[in-house]
C-alpha positions as a LaTeX table, in Angstrom:
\begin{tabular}{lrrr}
\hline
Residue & $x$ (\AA) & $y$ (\AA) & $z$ (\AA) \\
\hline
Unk1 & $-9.03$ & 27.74 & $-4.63$ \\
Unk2 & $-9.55$ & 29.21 & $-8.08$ \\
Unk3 & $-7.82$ & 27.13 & $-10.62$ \\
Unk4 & $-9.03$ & 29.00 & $-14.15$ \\
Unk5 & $-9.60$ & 25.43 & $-16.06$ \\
Unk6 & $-12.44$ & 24.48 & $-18.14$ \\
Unk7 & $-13.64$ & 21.53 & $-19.72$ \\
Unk8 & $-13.47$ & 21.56 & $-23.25$ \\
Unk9 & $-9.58$ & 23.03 & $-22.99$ \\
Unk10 & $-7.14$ & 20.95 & $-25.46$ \\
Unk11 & $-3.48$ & 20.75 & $-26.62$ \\
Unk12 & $-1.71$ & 19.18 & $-29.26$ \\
Unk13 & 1.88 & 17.67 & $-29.68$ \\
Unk14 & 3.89 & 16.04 & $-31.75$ \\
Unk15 & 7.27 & 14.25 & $-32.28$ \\
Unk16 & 9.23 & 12.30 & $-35.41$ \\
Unk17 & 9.84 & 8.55 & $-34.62$ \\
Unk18 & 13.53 & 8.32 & $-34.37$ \\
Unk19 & 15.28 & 5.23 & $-33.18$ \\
Unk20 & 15.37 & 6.59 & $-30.07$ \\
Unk21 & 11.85 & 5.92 & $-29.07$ \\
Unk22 & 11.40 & 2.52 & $-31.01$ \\
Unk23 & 10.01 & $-0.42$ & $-29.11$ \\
Unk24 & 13.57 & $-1.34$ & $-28.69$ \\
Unk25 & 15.48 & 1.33 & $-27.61$ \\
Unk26 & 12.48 & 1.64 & $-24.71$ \\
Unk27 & 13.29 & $-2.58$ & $-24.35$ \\
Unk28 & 9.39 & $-2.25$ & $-24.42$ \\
Unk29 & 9.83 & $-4.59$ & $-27.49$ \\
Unk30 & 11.60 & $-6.40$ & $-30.10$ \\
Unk31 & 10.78 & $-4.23$ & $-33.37$ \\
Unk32 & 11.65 & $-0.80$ & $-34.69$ \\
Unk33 & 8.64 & 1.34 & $-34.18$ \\
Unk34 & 7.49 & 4.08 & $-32.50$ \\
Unk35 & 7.16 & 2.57 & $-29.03$ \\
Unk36 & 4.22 & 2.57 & $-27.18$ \\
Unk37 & 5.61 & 4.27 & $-23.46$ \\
Unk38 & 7.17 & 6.77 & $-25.68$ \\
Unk39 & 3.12 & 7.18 & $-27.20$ \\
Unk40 & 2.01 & 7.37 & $-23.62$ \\
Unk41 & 4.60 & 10.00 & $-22.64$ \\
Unk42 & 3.56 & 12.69 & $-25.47$ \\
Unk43 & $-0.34$ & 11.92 & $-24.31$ \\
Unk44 & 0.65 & 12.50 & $-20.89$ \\
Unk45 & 2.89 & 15.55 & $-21.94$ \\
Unk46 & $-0.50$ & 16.97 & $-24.15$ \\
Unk47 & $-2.36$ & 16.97 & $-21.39$ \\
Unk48 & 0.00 & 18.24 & $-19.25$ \\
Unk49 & $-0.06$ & 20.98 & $-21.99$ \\
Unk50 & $-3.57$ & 21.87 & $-22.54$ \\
Unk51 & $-3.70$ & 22.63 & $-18.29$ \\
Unk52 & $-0.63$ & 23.59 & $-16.15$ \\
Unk53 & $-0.15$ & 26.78 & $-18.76$ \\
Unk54 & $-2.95$ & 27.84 & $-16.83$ \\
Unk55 & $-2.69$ & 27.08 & $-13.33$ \\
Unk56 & $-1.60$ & 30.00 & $-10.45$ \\
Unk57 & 2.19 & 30.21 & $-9.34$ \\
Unk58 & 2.98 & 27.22 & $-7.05$ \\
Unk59 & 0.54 & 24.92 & $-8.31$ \\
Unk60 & 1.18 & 21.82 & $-11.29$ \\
Unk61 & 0.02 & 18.67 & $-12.01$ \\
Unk62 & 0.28 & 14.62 & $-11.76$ \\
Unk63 & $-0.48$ & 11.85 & $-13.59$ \\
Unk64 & $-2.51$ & 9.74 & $-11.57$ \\
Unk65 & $-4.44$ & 7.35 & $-14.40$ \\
Unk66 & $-4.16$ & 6.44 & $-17.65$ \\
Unk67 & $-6.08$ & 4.03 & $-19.83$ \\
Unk68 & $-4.78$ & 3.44 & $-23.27$ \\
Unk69 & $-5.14$ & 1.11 & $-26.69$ \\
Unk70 & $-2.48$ & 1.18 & $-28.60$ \\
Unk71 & $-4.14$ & 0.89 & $-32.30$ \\
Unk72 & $-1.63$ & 0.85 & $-34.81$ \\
Unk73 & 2.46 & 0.82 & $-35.56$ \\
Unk74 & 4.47 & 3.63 & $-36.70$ \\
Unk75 & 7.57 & 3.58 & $-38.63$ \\
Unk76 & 10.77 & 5.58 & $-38.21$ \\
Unk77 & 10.52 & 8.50 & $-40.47$ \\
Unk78 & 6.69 & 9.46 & $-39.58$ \\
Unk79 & 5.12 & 12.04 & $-37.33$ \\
Unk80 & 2.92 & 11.17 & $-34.47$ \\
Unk81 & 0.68 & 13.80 & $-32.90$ \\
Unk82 & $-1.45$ & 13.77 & $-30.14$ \\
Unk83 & $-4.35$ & 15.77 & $-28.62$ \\
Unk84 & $-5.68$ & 16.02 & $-25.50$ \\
Unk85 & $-9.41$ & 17.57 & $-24.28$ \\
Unk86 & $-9.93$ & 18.07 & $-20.76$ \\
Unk87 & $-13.57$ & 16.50 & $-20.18$ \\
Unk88 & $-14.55$ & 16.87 & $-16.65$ \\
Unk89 & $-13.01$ & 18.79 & $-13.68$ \\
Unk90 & $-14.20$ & 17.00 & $-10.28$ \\
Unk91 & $-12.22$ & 19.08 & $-7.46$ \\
Unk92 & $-8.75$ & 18.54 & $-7.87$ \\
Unk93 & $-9.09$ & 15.72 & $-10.74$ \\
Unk94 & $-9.24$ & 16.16 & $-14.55$ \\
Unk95 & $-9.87$ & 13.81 & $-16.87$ \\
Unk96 & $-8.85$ & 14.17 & $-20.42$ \\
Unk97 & $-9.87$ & 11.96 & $-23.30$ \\
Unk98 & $-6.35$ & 11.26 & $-25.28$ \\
Unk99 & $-5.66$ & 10.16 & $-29.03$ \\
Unk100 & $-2.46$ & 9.61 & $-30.98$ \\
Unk101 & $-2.32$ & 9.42 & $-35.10$ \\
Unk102 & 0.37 & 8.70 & $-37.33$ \\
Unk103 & 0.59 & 10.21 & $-41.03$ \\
Unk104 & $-1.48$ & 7.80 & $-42.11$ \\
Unk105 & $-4.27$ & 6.73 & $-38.99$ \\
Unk106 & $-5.32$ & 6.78 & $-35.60$ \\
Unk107 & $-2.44$ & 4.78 & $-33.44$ \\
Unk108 & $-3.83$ & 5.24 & $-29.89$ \\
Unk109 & $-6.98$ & 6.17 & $-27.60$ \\
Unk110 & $-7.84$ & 6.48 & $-24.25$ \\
Unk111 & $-8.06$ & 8.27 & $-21.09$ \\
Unk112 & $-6.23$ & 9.92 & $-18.62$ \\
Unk113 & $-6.68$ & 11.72 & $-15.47$ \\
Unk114 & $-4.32$ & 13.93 & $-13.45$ \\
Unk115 & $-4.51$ & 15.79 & $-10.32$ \\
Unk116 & $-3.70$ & 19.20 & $-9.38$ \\
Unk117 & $-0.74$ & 19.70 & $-6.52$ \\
Unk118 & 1.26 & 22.40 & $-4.49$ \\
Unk119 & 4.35 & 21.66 & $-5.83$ \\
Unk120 & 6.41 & 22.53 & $-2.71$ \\
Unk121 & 4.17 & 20.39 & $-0.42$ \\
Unk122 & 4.18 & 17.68 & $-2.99$ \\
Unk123 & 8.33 & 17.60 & $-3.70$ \\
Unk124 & 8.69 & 17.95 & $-0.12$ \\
Unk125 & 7.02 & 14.55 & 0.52 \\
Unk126 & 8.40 & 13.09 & $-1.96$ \\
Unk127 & 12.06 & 13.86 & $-0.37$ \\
Unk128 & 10.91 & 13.12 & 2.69 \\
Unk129 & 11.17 & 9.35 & 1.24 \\
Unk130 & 15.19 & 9.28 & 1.08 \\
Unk131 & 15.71 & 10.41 & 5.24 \\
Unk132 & 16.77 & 7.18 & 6.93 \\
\hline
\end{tabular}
């Protein structure tokens, strides 16, 4: 099947650090910045971005890996953006290369990869979990 991706496709995202995705509103930690699932999430949600846009009716896709450093802390009050390349295509897998920054730096690197699904297929397995 056809899925009309290329390497070298990207996305970019961004959200204000609130205190509702500090360290300690995620209980991730005990200090008020931007916490590092919620830096994960928008990396995940970039990539998520830069490919399913493009994939045929039916079809989406899953996290499935994700490496990540988390450089740097952010304060309420700033913007943190992230961007997301897709660097290889091997079947059904991508792999991205991921990077968050603040207003002032680079606050997070890494890698993810995600896999391409039939959504019906995929939800109906996963319901398939809660029949006793």
């Amino acid at each position: 099947m056809e899925f009309n991706l290329q390497t070298g496709m990207k996305a970019e995202r961004s959200e204000q650090v609130t205190s509702e995705n500090t360290a300690i509103k995620y209980g991730s930690g005990g200090v008020a910045v931007y916490a590092t699932p919620a830096m994960v999430g928008l990396m995940e949600g970039t990539c998520l971005a830069a490919v399913d846009p493009h994939l045929p009716s039916g079809l989406a896709t899953v996290g499935i890996e994700l490496a990540v450093k988390h450089l740097a802390a952010t304060p309420v009050g700033m913007t943190v953006r992230a961007t997301a390349e897709l660097t290889a295509i091997a079947g059904k897998k991508l792999t991205f290369t991921i990077e968050a920054y603040d207003d002032r730096e680079k606050i997070g690197q890494g890698t993810h990869e995600r896999y391409i699904i039939d959504l019906a297929k995929f939800l109906k397995k996963a319901e398939s979990k809660t029949i006793l």
